[in-house]
C-alpha positions, 0 to 999 in steps of 0.5 A: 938956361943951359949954366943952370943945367950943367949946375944941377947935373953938377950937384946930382952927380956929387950927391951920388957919388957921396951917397955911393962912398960913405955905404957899406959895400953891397956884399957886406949889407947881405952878410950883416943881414944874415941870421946867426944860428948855433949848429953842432954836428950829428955824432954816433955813440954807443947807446944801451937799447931801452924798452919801457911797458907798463906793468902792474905790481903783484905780491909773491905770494898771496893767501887768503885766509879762511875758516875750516870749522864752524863757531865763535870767534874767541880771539884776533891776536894779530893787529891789521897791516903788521909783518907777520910770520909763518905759523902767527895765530890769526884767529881762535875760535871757541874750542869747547865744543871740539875738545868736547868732541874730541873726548867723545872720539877717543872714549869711542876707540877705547870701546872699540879696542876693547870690543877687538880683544874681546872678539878675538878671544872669543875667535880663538876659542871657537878655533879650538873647539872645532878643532875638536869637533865639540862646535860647528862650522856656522859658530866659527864663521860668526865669531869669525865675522864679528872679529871683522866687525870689531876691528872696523869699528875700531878703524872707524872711531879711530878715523872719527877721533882723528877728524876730531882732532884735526877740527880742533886744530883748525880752531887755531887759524894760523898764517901759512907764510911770512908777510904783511896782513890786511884788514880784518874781516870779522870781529871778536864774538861773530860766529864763522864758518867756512862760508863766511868768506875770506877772514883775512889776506895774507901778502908776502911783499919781499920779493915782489912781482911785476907782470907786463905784457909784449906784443906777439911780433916783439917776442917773435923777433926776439925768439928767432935770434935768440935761445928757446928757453934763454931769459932775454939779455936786459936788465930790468928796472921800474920807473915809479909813479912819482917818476922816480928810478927804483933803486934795486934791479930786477931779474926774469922770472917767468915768460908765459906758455900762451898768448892772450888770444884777446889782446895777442900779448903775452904776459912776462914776470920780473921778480924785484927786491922789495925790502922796505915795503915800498913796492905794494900789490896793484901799483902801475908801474913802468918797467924800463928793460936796458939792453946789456949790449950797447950799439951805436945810434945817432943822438942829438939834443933833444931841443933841436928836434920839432914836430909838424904835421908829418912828424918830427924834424930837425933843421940841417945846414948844407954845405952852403949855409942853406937851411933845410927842414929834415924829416926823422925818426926818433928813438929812445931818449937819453939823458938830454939827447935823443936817438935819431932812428931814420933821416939823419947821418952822422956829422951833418949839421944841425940848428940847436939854438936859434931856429926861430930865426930861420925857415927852410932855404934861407941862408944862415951864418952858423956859429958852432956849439961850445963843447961841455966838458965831459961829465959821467955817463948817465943811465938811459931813461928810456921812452915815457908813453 
């Protein structure tokens, strides 16, 4: 019994020791079984402020066209939706019966011109005749009276012969501006009047407006650190809705004199070439307004920002490869990166590519990011809402 004993202590004591040499060493074991992440330090650069509001696009000049005379509509020369010019015939209306009118007016001020000669002679010569005590005073006086009434009967058909033809004039119903016309809202042999209503609108589309709105606090903050009268020093661009950069920029054109009591904004205007056309009134638009001052802000890559419950976060590795999950605030994007407003410093390290590997507290082994080779400074996008 004990041969038998010492030959099964014999055995174990091999297979341990044998198990003991052929395994890797403990430390090694924890080390293969720490996760591989990708990391890249947390760097500050000079990033341009970008604002973005959205607006809506107005005309810069906007006419409506109506009718300031009574009758039939004769011609429409102008075809709906071309580029006119200033003084282009819209409409004609039938000018028969002005020209009728007209004529009357004028026959009108030659009888009264002639009525003026004739009261003035007569005027004269019961001047003379009370000179020589031949009339009385009382005739004087009448002759003297009807001279006056003469001439303001002259007066008065002048005045009507002018109205005359000022409504003939009006039978031509021209633009008043150069732009784009709309659609017609009478046809060729209606009979209109002033109270038909808008025959026509008339929008100038180059330059065209864009007209946003900021809150009080934002234009209060801006007002105490700058000049009263100063246009803000941003460039304004619009994003359009097809997510497209328009290609020219804008200029400041109008800040308003009151805030909107409802709403407590108030409502800025950016004036913006438009030479194609492309910009029509009523679009909504987002106006990307860049700071002409860059300042230095954290960025890091987008993709390594999460969000949970509380708000977005980002994954940083201690200096003892432990993983802990930090809370921040985000700015502006720009390009693939985002700004990092609060919670991050500069060269702390962050997880860019392997977060799903890991969970705040563990350990990772970090491998640093390869450094993309330096391409050409892209313009700020700016925060979609």
């Amino acid at each position: 019994m004990k041969t038998y004993m010492r030959i099964f202590v014999a055995s174990l004591a091999v297979t341990l020791f044998g198990c003991d040499q052929g395994g890797p060493p403990k430390g090694q074991q924890q080390s293969a079984a720490l996760p591989s992440v990708v990391t890249q330090a947390a760097t500050a650069k000079e990033v341009a402020s970008v604002l973005d509001y959205v607006g809506r696009s107005e005309a810069s000049q906007r006419v409506e066209v109506r009718a300031r005379v009574t009758g039939v509509l004769l011609k429409r020369p102008f075809e709906e939706g071309a580029d006119v010019v200033a003084n282009t015939l819209l409409f004609r209306i039938d000018p028969a019966e002005f020209e009728a009118n007209r004529d009357s007016s004028k026959a009108n001020v030659a009888r009264a011109d002639a009525a003026v000669e004739e009261a003035a002679a007569s005027l004269k010569r019961y001047e003379v005749l009370l000179q020589k005590d031949v009339t009385s005073i009382a005739k004087f006086d009448e002759a003297k009276a009807k001279d006056a009434t003469a001439k303001a009967e002259l007066f008065a058909a002048q005045a009507a012969l002018k109205k005359a033809e000022l409504d003939l004039g009006y039978t031509m119903i021209k633009s008043p501006i150069a732009g784009r016309t709309g659609r017609a809202q009478a046809d060729v042999g209606n009979l209109i009047s002033p109270e038909s209503g808008v025959l026509a609108t008339i929008v100038q589309l180059d330059p065209v407006n864009v007209i946003f709105s900021i809150g009080e606090r934002e234009y209060l903050n801006y007002s105490q650190t700058h000049k009263r009268h100063d246009m803000p020093k941003l460039t304004p661009r619009i994003r359009l809705a097809n997510d497209a950069l328009y290609e020219h920029l804008g200029k400041f054109d109008l800040i308003d004199n009151e805030v909107d009591a409802a709403t407590g904004t108030i409502s800025i205007r950016v004036s913006f070439p438009n030479p194609d056309g492309l910009i029509l009134p009523g679009q909504f638009v987002n106006v990307v307004l860049t700071s002409q001052e860059p300042e230095n802000h954290i960025v890091i890559p987008q993709a390594s920002v999460q969000s949970n419950q509380t708000g977005p976060f980002v994954l940083v590795v201690d200096a003892q490869d432990r993983v802990e999950a930090r809370p921040i605030k985000t700015g502006q994007r720009v390009g693939t990166e985002i700004v990092v407003a609060e919670g991050l410093d500069a060269g702390e390290t962050i997880i860019v590519e392997g977060i799903q590997k890991v969970r705040p507290g563990a350990k990772v082994t970090a491998v640093p990011a390869k450094t993309p080779k330096p391409t050409a400074a892209k313009a700020p996008e700016g925060p979609r809402p």
